[in-house]
C-alpha atoms as a printed R data frame, in Angstrom:
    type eleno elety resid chain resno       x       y       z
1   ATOM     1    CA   UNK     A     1 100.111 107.954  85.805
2   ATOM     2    CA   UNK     A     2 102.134 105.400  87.785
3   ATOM     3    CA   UNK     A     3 105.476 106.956  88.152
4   ATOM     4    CA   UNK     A     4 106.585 104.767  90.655
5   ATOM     5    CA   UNK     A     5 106.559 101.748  88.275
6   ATOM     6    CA   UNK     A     6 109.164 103.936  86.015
7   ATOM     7    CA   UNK     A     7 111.366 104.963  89.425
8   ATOM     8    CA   UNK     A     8 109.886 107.926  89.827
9   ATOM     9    CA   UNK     A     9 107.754 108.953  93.654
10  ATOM    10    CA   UNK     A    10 103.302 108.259  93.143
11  ATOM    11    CA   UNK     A    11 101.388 110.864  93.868
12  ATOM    12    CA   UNK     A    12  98.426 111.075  95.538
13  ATOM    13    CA   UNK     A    13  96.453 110.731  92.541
14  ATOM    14    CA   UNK     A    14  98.197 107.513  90.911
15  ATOM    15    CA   UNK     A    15  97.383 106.280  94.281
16  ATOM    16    CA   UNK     A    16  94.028 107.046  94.394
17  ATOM    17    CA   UNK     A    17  93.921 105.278  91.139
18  ATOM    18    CA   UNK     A    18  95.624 102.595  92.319
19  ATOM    19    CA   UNK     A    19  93.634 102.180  94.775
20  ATOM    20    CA   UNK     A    20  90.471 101.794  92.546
21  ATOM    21    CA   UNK     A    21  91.460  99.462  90.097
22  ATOM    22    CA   UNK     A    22  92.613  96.884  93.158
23  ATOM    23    CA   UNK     A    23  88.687  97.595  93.375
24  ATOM    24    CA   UNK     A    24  87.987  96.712  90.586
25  ATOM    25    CA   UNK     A    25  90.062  93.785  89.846
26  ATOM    26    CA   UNK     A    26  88.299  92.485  92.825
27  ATOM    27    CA   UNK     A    27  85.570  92.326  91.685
28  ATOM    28    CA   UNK     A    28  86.874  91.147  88.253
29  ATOM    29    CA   UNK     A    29  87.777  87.429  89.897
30  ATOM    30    CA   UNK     A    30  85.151  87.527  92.321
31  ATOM    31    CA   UNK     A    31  86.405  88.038  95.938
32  ATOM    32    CA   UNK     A    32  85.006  91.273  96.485
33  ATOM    33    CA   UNK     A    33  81.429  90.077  97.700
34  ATOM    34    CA   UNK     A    34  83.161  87.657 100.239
35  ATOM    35    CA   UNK     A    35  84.718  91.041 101.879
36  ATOM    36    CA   UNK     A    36  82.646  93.616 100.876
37  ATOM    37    CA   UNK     A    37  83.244  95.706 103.629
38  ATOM    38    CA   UNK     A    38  86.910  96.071 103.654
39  ATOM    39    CA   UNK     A    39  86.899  96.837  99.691
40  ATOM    40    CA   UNK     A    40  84.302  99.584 101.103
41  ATOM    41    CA   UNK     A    41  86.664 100.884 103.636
42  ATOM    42    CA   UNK     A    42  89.264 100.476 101.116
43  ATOM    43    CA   UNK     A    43  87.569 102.181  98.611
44  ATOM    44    CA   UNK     A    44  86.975 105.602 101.398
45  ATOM    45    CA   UNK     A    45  90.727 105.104 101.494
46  ATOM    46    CA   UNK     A    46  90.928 106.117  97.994
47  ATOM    47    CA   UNK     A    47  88.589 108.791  98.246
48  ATOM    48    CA   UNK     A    48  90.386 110.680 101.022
49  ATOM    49    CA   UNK     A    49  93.771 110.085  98.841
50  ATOM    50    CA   UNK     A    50  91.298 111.526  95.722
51  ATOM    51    CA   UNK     A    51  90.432 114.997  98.434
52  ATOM    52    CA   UNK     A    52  94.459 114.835  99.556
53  ATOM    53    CA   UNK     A    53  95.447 115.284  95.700
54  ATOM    54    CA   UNK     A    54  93.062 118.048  95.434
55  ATOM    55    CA   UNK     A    55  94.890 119.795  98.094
56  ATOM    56    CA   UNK     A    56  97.785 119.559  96.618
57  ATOM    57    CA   UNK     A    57  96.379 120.707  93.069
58  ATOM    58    CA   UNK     A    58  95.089 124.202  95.552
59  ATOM    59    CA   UNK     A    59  98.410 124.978  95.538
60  ATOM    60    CA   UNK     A    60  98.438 126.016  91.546
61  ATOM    61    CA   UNK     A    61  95.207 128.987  92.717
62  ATOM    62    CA   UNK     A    62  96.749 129.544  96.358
63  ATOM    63    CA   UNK     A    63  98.074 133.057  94.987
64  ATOM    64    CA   UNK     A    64  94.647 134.173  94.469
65  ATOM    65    CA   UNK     A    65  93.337 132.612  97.723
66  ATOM    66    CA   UNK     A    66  95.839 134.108  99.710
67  ATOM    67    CA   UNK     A    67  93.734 136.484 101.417
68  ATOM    68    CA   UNK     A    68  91.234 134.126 102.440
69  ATOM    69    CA   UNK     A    69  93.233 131.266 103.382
70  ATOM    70    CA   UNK     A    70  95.479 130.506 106.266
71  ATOM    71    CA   UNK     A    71  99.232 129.881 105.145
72  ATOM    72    CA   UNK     A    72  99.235 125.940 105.888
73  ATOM    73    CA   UNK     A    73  95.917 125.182 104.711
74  ATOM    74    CA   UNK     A    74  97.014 123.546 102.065
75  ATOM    75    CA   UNK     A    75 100.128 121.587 103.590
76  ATOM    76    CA   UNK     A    76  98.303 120.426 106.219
77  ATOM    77    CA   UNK     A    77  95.110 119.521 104.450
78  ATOM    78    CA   UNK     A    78  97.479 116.942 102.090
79  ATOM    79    CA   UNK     A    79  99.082 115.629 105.455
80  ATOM    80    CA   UNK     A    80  95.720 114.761 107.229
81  ATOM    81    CA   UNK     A    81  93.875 113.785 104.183
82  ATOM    82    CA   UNK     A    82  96.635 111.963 103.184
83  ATOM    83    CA   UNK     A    83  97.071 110.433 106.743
84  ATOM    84    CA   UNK     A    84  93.702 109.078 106.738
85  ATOM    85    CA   UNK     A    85  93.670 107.618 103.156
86  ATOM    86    CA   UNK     A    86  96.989 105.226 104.857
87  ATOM    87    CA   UNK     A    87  94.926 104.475 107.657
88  ATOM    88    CA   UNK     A    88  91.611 103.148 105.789
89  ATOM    89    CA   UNK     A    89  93.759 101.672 103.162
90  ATOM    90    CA   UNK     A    90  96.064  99.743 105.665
91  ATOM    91    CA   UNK     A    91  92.478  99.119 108.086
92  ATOM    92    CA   UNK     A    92  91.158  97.933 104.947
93  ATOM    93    CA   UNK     A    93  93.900  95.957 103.720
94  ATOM    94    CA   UNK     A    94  93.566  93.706 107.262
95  ATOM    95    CA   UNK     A    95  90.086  93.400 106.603
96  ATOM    96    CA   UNK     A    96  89.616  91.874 103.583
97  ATOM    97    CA   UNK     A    97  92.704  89.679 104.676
98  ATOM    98    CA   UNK     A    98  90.465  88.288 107.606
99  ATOM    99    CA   UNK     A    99  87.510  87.911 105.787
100 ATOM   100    CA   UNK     A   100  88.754  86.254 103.165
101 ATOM   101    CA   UNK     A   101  90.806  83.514 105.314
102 ATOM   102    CA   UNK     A   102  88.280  83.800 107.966
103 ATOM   103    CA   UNK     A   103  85.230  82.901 105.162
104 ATOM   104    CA   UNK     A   104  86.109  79.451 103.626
């Protein structure tokens, strides 16, 4: 699930999960009600990685789909899904950063 621990490249999917168990751990030790919003904008991060991988897994039924979808639908449904899942992770990432060095 983690092929980047191995050497291998993630994929959208081990980060997705990735994202969800630094959720969880959170709220294992307890910091996660001190910055609940950024583990919420986090945690839309990880959605839009979860709706990125499913792009990606449209690829396997694009030959029956052909007809009725554009050529790039698929590419560029991973690259702006994906986009956006870096962008709420990294805006949450700052967040919870603040918060929790902001909130003694």
């Amino acid at each position: 699930m983690f092929e980047s621990l191995v050497g291998g490249t993630p994929t959208l999917l081990s980060l997705a999960m990735a994202v969800f168990l630094i959720i969880v751990f959170a709220k294992y030790v307890d910091i996660k009600k001190k910055a609940e919003k950024g583990f919420s904008i986090l945690a839309g991060g990880g959605l839009f990685f979860l709706v990125a991988a499913t792009f990606k897994y449209l690829e396997v039924w694009q030959e029956g789909l052909a007809t009725s979808l554009p050529a790039n639908t698929v590419l560029y449904g991973q690259y702006l899904f994906g986009l956006l899942g870096w962008l709420f992770v990294l805006i949450g990432a700052c967040w919870i950063t603040y918060e929790l060095v902001a909130k003694k």
